[in-house]
One Martini backbone bead per residue (centre of mass of N, CA, C, O) as a GRO file, in nm:
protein
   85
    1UNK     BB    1  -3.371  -2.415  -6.609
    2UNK     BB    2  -3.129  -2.290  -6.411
    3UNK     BB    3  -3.086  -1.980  -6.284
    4UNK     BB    4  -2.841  -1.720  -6.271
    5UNK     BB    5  -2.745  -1.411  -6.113
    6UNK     BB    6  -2.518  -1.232  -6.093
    7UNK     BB    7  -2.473  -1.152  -5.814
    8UNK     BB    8  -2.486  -1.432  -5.687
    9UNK     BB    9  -2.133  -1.451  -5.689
   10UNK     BB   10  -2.074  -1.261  -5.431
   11UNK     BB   11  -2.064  -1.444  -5.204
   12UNK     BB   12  -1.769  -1.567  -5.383
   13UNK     BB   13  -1.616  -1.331  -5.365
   14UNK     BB   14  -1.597  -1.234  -5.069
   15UNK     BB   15  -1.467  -1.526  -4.982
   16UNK     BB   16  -1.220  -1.463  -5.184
   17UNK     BB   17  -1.122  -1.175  -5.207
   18UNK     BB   18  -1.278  -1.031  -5.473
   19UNK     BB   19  -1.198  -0.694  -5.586
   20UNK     BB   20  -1.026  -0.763  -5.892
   21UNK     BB   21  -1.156  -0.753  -6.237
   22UNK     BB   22  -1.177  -0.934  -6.544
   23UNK     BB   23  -1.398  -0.925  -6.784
   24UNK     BB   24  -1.589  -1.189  -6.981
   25UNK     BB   25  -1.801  -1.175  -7.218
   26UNK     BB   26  -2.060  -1.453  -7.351
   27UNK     BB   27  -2.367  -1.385  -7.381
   28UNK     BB   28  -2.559  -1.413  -7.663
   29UNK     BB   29  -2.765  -1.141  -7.644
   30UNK     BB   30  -2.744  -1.124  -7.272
   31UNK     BB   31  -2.631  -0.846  -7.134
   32UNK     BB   32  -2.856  -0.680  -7.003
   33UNK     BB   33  -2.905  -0.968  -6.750
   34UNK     BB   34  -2.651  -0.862  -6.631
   35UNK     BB   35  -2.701  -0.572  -6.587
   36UNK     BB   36  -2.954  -0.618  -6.413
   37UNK     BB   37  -2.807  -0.832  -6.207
   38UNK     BB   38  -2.501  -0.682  -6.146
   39UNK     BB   39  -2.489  -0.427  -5.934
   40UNK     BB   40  -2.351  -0.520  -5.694
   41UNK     BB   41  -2.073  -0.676  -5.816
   42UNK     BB   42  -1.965  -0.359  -5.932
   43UNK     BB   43  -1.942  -0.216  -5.673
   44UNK     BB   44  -1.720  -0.425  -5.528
   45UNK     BB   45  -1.583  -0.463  -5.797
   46UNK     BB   46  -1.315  -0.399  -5.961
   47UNK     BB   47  -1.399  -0.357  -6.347
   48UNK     BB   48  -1.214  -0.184  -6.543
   49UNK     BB   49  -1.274  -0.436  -6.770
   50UNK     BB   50  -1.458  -0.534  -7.052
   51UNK     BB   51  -1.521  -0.799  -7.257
   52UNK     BB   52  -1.728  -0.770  -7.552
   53UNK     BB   53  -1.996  -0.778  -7.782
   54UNK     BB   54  -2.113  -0.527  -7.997
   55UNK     BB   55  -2.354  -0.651  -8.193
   56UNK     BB   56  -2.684  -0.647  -8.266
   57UNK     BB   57  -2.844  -0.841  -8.387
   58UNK     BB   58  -3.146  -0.927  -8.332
   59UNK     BB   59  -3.428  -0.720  -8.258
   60UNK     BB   60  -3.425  -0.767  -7.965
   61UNK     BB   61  -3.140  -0.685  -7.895
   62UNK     BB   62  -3.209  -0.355  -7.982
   63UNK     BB   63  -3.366  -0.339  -7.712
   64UNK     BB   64  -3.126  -0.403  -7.493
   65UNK     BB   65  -2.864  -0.221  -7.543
   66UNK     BB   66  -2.973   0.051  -7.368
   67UNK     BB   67  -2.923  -0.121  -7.073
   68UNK     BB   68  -2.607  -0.144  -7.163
   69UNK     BB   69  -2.533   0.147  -7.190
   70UNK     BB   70  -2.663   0.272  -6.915
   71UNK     BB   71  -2.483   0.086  -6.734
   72UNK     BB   72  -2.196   0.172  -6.828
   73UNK     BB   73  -2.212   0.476  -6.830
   74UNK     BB   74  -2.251   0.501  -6.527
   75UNK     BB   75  -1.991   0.340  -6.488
   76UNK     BB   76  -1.772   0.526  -6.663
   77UNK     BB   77  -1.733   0.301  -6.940
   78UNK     BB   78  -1.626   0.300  -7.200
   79UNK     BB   79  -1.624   0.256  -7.540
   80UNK     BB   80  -1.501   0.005  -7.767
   81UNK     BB   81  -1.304  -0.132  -8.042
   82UNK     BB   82  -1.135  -0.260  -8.123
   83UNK     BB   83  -0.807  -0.150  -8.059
   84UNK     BB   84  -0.923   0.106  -7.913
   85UNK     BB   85  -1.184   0.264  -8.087
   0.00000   0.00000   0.00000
C-alpha cells in the first residue's frame, strides 16, 4: 500500500494559497503518524482548531498518544472534551 506523510500536502496547500484550516482527523489511533509527519504543514498553515478522538484504545496506542501530546502541546494547543471541558 502507497502511504503519504502529512507533509506530502503542503506543496497542494501552497499552490491553492491554504493559509487557515480547521482539521478534522479520523485515522483510528494513528495520530502519532501524523504528528510525526505534520510538523512543516503545521508552521505553514495557521490550524487554530483540530477534532479528533482522544480514547485511549489498545495498548500500543497508549504508548503513542505521548507523542501526540507532545506536538501539540508544543504548538500552543489546548486539549478538551466534547463540549469544550
Amino acid at each position: 500500500v502507497r502511504t503519504m506523510r502529512f507533509d506530502d500536502i503542503l506543496p497542494i496547500l501552497k499552490e491553492k494559497n491554504v493559509r487557515n484550516a480547521i482539521m478534522k482527523v479520523d485515522i483510528q489511533w494513528a495520530e502519532a503518524f501524523l504528528c510525526q509527519t505534520g510538523s512543516e504543514t503545521f508552521d505553514y498553515v495557521n490550524i487554530p482548531v483540530v477534532l479528533m478522538e482522544w480514547d485511549k484504545g489498545p495498548p500500543y496506542n497508549r504508548e503513542r498518544m505521548p507523542i501526540v501530546v507532545k506536538f501539540f502541546q508544543g504548538r500552543k494547543y489546548v486539549p478538551t472534551a466534547d463540549l469544550c471541558r
